[in-house]
ZALOLO-409254 format. One record per residue: residue in one letter; x, y, z of N, C-alpha, C, O in turn. Coordinates in pm, whole numbers, padded with zeros to 5 digits, always signed. Layout:
REM ZALOLO-409254
AXYZXYZXYZXYZ
...
***
This chain:
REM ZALOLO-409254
X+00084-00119+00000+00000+00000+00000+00087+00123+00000+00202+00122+00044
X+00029+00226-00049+00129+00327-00048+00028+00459-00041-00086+00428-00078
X+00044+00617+00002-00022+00710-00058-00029+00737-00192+00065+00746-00271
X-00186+00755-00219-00209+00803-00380-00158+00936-00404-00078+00988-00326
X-00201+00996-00512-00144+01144-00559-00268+01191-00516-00279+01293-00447
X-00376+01112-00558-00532+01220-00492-00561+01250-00348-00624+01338-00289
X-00495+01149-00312-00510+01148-00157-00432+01287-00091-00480+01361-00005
X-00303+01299-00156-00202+01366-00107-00224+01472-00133-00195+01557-00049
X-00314+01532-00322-00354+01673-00340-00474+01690-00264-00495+01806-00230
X-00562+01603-00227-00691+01668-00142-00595+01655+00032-00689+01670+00111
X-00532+01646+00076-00439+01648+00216-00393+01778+00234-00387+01846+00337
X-00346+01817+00060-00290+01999+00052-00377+02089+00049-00369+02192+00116
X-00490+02055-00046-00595+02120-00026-00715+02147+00116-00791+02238+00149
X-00680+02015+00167-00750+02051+00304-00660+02142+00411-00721+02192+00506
X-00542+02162+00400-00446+02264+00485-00474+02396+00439-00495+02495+00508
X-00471+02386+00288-00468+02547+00226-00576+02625+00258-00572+02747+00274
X-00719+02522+00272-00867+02555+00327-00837+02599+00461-00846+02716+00496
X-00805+02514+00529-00829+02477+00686-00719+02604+00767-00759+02651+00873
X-00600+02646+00718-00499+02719+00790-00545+02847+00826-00616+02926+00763
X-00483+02855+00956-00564+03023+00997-00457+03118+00978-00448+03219+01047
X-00346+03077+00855-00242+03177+00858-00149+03072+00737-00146+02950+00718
X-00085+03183+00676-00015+03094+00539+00080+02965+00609+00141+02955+00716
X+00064+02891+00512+00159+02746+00596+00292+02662+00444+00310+02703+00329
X+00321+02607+00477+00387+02513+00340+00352+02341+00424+00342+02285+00533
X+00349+02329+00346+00313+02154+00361+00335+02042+00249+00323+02054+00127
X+00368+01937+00318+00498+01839+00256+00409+01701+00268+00384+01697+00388
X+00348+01588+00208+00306+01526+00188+00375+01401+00071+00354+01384-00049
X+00491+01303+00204+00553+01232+00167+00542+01099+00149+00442+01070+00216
X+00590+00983+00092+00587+00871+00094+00643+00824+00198+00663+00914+00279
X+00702+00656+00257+00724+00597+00363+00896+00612+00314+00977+00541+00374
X+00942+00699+00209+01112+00751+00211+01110+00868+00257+01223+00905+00292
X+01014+00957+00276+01037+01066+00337+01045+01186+00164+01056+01308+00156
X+01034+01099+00072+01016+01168-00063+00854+01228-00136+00754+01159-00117
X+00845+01348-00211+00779+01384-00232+00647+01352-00327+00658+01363-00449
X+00520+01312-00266+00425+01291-00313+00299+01427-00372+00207+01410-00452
X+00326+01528-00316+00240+01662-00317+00321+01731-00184+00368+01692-00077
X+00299+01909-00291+00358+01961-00159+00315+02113-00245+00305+02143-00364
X+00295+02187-00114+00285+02314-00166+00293+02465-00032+00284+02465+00090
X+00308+02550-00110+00335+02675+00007+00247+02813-00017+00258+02891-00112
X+00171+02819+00078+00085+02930+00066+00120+03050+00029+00240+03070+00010
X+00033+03150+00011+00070+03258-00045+00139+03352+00115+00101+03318+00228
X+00227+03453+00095+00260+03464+00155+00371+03408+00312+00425+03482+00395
X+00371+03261+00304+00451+03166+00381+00602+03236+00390+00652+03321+00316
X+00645+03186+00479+00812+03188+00446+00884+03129+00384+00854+03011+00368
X+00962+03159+00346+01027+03049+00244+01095+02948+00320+01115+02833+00281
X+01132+03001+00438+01203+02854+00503+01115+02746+00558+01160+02640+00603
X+00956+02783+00552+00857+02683+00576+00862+02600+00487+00836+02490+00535
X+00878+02595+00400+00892+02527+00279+01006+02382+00347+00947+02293+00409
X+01130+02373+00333+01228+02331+00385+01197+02268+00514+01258+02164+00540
X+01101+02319+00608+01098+02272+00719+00942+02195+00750+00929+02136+00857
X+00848+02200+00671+00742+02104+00619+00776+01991+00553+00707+01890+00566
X+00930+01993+00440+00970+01876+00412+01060+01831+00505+01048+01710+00489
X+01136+01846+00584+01156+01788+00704+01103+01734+00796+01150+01628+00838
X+00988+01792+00854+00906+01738+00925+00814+01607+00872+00787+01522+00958
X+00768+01587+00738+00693+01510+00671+00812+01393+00645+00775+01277+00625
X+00946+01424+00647+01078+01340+00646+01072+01245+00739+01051+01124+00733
X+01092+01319+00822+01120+01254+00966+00997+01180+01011+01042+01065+01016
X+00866+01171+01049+00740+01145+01015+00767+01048+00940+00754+00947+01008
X+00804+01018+00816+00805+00915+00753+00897+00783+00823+00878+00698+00910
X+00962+00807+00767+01124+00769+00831+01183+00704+00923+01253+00603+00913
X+01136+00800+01073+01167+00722+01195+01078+00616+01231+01022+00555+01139
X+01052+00575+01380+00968+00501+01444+00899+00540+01466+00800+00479+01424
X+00873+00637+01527+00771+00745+01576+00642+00778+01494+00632+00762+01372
X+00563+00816+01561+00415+00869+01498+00383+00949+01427+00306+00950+01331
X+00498+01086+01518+00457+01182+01489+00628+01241+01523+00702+01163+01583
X+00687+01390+01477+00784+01484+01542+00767+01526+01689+00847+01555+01778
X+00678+01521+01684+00630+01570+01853+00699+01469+01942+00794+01491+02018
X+00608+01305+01913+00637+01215+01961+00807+01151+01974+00843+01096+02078
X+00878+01163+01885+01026+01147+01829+01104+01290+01940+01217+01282+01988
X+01022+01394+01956+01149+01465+02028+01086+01451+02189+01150+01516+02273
X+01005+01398+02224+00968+01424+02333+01090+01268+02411+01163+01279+02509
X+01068+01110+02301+01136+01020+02318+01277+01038+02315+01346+00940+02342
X+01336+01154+02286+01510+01191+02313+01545+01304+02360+01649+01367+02342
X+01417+01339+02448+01443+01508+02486+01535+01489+02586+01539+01583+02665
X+01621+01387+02613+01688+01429+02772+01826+01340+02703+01941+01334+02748
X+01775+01280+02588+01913+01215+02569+01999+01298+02405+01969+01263+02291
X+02075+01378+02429+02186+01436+02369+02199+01359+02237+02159+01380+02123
X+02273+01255+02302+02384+01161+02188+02278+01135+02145+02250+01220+02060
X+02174+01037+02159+02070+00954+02092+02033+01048+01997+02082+01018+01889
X+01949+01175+01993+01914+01288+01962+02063+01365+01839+02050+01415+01728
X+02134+01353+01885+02253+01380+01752+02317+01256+01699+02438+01257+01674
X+02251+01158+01683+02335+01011+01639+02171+00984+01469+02176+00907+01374
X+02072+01072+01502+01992+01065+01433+02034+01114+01271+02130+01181+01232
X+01930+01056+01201+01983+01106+01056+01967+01293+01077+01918+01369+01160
X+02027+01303+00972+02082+01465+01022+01972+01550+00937+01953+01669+00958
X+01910+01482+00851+01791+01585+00792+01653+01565+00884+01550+01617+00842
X+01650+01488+01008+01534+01474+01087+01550+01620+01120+01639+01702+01100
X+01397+01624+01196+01379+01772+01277+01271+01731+01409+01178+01652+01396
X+01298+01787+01507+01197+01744+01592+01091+01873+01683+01063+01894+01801
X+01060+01935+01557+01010+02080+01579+00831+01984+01564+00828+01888+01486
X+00724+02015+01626+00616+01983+01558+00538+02024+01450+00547+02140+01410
X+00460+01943+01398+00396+01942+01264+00424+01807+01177+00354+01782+01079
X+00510+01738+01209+00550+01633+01100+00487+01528+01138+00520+01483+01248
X+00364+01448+01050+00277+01343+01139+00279+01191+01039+00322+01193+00924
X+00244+01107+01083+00276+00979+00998+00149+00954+00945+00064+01036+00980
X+00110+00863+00868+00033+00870+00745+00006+00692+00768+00093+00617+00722
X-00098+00641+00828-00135+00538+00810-00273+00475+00787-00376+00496+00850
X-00248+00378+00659-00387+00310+00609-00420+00160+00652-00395+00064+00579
X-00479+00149+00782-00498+00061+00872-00366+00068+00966-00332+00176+01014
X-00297-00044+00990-00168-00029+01073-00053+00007+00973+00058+00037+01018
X-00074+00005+00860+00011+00024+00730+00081+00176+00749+00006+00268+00782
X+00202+00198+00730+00278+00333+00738+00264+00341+00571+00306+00262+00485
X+00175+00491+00556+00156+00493+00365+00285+00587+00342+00362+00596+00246
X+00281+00661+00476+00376+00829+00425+00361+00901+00544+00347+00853+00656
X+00363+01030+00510+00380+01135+00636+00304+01258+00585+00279+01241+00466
X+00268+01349+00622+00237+01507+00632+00342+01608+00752+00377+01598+00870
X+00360+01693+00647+00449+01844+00763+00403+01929+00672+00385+01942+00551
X+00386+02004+00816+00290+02135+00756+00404+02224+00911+00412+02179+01025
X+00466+02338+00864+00499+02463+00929+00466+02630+00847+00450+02671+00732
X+00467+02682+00977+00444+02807+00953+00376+02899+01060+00372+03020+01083
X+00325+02785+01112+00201+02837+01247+00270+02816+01377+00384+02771+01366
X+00222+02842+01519+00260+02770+01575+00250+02591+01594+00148+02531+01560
X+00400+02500+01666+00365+02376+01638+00291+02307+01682+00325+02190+01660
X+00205+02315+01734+00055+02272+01774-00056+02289+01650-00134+02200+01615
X-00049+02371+01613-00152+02399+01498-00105+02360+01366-00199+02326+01294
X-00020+02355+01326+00088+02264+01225+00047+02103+01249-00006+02031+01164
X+00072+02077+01342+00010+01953+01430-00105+01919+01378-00122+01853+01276
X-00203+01973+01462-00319+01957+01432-00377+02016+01307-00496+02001+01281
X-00306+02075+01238-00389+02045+01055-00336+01959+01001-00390+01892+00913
X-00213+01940+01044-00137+01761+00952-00262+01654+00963-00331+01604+00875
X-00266+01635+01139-00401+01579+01182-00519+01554+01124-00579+01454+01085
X-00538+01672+01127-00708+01649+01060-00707+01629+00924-00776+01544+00869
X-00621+01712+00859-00588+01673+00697-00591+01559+00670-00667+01532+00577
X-00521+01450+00731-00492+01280+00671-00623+01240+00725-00685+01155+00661
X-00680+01291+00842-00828+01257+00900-00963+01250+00756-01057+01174+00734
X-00909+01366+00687-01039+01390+00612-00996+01321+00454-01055+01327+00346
X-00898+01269+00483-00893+01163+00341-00918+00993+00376-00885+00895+00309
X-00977+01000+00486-01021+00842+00530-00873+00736+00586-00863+00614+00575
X-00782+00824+00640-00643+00753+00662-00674+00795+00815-00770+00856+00863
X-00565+00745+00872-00508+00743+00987-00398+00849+01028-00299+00856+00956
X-00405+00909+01108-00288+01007+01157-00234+00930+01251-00316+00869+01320
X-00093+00910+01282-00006+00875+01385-00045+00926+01546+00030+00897+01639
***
């Protein structure tokens, strides 16, 4: 199983709807590579960069979610710098699953990371998938 392309443009389109402030968002496969991705009007440009990171890492690691991944090495240093070096453990980056199946990931920055969070969230919510 894998994420579709429709799945992934209605995932962007539900952020671009849903955001209460410009965002970029990264909608990856289970490599952490690009399936749909796009950056609002007005965004920063380094949101861009850091939505595909987050949707990276999300993919990638063990973890569920970025949240979940930095909260599991917040006290350990080495563990935390022994990681692949394009991870990020800022929130927004969420995993993407169809039943127990890992399809891909969503990262969405720009907002604060709670709300990045929770539109990754609800986004994969409203395409009939699973959020991490």
């Amino acid at each position: 199983m894998k994420l579709k392309l429709d799945q992934a443009r209605k995932i962007v389109d539900f952020v671009v709807a849903e955001a209460p402030g410009a965002v970029s968002m990264f909608v990856a496969d289970t490599h952490g590579e690009v399936v749909a991705a796009a950056t609002m009007d007005g965004a920063a440009p380094d949101t861009r960069l850091n939505a595909q990171r987050k949707a990276y890492t999300a993919a990638r690691s063990d973890a569920t979610a970025t949240s979940v991944l930095a909260e599991k090495v917040k006290d350990d240093h080495v563990e935390r710098a022994s990681f692949d070096p394009f991870f990020t453990f800022f929130k927004g980056g969420v995993a993407v699953f169809d039943g127990d199946t890992r399809v891909g990931a969503v990262g969405v920055s720009g907002l604060p990371g709670e709300v990045d969070e929770d539109l990754a969230r609800r986004a994969i919510e409203s395409v009939g998938l699973r959020a991490g």
